[in-house]
PALOKOL-803910 format. One record per residue (C-alpha): residue number from 1; x, y, z; residue in three letters. Coordinates in steps of 0.02 Angstrom, whole numbers, always signed. Each point is the difference from the previous one (the first is absolute). Layout:
N
KOLFI i c1 c2 c3 aa
KOLFI NUM X Y Z Ala
...
REM end
This chain:
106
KOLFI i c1 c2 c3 aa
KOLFI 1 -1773 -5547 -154 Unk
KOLFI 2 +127 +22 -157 Unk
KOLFI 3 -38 +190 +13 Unk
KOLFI 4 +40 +2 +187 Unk
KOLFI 5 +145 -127 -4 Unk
KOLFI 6 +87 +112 -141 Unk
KOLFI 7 -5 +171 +85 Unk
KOLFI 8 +173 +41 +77 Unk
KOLFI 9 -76 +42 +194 Unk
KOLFI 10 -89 -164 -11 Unk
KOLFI 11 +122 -76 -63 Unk
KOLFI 12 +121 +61 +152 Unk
KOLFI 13 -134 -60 +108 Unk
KOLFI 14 +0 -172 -69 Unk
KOLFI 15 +177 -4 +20 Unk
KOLFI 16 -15 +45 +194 Unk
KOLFI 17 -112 -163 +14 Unk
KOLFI 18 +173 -108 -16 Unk
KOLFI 19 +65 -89 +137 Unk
KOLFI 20 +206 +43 -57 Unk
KOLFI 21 +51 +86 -131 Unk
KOLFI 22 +56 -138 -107 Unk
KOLFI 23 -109 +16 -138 Unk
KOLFI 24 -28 +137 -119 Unk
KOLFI 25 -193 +51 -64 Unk
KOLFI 26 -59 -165 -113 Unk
KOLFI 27 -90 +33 -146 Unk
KOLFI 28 -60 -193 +33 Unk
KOLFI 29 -190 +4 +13 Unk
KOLFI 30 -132 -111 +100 Unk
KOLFI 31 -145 -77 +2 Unk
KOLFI 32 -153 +57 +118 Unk
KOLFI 33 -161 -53 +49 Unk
KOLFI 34 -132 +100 +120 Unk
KOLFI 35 -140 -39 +83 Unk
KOLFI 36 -130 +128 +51 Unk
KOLFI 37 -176 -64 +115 Unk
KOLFI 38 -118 +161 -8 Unk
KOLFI 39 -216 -17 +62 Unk
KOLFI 40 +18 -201 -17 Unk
KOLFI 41 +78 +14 -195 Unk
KOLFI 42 +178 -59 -37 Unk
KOLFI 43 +99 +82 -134 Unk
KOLFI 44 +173 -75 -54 Unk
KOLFI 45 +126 +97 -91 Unk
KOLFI 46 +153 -90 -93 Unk
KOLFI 47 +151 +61 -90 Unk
KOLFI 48 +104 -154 -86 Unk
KOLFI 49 -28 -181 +42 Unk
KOLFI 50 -30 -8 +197 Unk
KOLFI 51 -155 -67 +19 Unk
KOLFI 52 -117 +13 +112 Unk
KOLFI 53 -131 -134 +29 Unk
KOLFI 54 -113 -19 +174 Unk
KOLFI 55 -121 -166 +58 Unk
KOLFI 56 -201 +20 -19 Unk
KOLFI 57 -58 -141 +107 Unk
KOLFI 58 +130 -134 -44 Unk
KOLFI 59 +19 +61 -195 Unk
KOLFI 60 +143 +108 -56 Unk
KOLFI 61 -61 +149 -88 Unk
KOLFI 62 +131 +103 -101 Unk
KOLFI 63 +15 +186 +31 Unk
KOLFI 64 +126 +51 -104 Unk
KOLFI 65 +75 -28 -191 Unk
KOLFI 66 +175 -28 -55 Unk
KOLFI 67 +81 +137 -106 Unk
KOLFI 68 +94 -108 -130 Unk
KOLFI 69 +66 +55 -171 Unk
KOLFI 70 -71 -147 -79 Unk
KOLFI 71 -187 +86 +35 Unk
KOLFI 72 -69 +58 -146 Unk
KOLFI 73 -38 +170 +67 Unk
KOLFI 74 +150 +31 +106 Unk
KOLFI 75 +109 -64 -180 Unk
KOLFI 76 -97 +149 -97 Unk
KOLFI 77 +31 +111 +132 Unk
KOLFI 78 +170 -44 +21 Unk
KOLFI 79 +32 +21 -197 Unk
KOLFI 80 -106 +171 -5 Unk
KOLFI 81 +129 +75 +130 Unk
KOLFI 82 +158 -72 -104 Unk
KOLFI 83 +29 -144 +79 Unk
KOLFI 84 +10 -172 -72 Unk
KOLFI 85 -72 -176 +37 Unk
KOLFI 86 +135 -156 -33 Unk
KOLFI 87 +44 -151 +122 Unk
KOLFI 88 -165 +36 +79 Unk
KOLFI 89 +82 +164 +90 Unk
KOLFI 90 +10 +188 -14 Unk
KOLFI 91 +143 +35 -111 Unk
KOLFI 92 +58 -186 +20 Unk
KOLFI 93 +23 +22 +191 Unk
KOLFI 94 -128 +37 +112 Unk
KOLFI 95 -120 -119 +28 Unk
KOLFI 96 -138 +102 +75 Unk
KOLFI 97 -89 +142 -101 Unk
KOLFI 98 -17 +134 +156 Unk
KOLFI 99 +72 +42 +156 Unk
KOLFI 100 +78 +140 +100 Unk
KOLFI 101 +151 +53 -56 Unk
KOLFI 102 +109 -87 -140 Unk
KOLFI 103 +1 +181 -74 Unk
KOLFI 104 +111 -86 -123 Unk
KOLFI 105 -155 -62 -103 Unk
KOLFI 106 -101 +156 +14 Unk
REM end
């Protein structure tokens, strides 16, 4: 979605998605969570912390798992692309490891 999002005809596209002109193209990012049901299996896709969580019979059963920069593996990966770890956000900021957008941190 980064890819698409940074290409200058998507980008124009985006743009055309705006109810009034008011607002230049954010680099602000988002969360997203997707479900897909395919022969009887569920698959759940997140990016972030939007979670996703459905009922089996009365029990909550979790789909998804937060991205956070205090996660061991999303901190090493975080570090391994330049980044850095401190307030328990990326770069001191952001408080969520992945998402769409925030090309800021990429």
């Amino acid at each position: 979605m980064d890819e698409l999002a940074r290409d200058e005809k998507n980008k124009a596209e985006l743009l055309s998605y705006r109810e009034s002109n008011e607002y230049e193209f954010s680099i602000a990012g988002c969360t997203a969570n997707v479900i897909l049901i395919k022969n009887n299996t569920l698959y759940c896709a997140n990016a972030g912390d939007t979670r996703c969580c459905i009922s089996n019979n009365g029990k909550l059963v979790k789909l998804s798992k937060d991205h956070k920069p205090t996660d061991h593996k999303e901190r090493e990966r975080i570090m391994a692309a330049g980044g850095s770890v401190y307030n328990e956000r990326v770069n001191g900021n952001l408080n969520l490891s992945r998402a769409l957008g925030d090309f800021e941190y990429k």
